[in-house]
N, C-alpha and C positions, 0 to 999 in steps of 0.2 A: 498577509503572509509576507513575512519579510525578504528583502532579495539575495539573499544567501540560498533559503528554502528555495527560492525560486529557482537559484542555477542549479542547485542540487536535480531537483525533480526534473528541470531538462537536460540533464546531461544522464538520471537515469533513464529518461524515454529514448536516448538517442542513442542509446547500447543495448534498446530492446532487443532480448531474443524469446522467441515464444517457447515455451518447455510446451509439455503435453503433445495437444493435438495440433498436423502442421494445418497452416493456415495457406491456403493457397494465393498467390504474390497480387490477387487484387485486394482480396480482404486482407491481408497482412500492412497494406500499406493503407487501408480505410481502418484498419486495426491504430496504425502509428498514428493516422490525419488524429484521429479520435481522442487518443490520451496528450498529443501533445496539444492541441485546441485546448483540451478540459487544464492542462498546466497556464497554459496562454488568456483562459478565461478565469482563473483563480477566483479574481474581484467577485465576478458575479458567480458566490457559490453554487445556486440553483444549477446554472447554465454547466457551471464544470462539472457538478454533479451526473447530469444528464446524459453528458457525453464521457462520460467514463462509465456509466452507468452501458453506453449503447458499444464502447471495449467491450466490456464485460461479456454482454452478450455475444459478442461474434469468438470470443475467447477466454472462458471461464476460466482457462487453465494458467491464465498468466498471474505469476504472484507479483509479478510490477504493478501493472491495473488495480489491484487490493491493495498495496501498498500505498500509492499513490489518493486512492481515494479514501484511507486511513487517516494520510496527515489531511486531507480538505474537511473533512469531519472533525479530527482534533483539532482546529482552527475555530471551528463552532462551537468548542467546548461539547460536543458528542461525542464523548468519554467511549458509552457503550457501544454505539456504534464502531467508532472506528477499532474498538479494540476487536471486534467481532472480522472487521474485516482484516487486520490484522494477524488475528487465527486462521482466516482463510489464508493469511499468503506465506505463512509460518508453514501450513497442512501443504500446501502445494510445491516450496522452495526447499529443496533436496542437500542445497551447497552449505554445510556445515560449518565454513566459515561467515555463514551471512547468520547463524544462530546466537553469537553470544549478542550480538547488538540488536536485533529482533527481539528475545525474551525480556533483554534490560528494556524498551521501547514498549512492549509489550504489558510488562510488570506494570511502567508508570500509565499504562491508560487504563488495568485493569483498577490501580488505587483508586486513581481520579475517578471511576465509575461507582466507587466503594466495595470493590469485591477485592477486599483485602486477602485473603486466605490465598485466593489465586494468583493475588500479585505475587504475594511471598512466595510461592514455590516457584513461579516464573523468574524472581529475583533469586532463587537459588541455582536455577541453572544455568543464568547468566555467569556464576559468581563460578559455577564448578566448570563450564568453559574459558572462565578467564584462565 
């Protein structure tokens, strides 16, 4: 991953806030060690996998953690994965201004998977929130 992607993802993790369910301030901060470790371990994708994998579980609700494990899969060329996780952070992320660049992001990893039909509508609501 290149180091642009990289400051991006840390500077998404370091304005985490948890939507959903509140996390109470020890696992909230074994919630942060987690995804920013999995940003930190990039290289070895298993390993970042794992630990955003073990986010996930203490905080299903957070569409960062899916985000975040979206681009570490598009990096693998796991088109369909990450577009899955993707969906998940689209279903959970409420703020309307984070939708037109979600569905365009969203469109290009449903192509790359080959589920063209899907991308196209995804690319039309990008296009009708521009």
């Amino acid at each position: 991953m290149n180091k642009t992607v990289t400051a991006l993802l840390i500077l998404l993790v370091s304005g985490f806030s948890v939507q959903g369910q509140a996390l109470d301030s020890i696992n909230q901060a074994k919630f942060d060690e987690l995804v920013t470790s999995a940003v930190k371990f990039q290289d070895d994708f298993n390993k970042a996998i794992a630990l955003i994998d073990s986010a996930i579980a203490l905080d299903s609700n957070c569409d960062h953690a899916f985000v975040i494990k979206s681009e570490f899969l598009w990096t693998q060329k796991r088109y369909g994965e990450a577009a899955e996780n993707y969906k998940r952070a689209l279903w959970l992320n409420r703020d309307t201004s984070f939708f037109f660049g979600a569905y365009l992001v969203f469109g290009v990893l449903l192509e790359k998977s080959y589920q063209l039909q899907e991308a196209k509508v995804n690319y039309l609501k990008a296009i009708k929130l521009f």
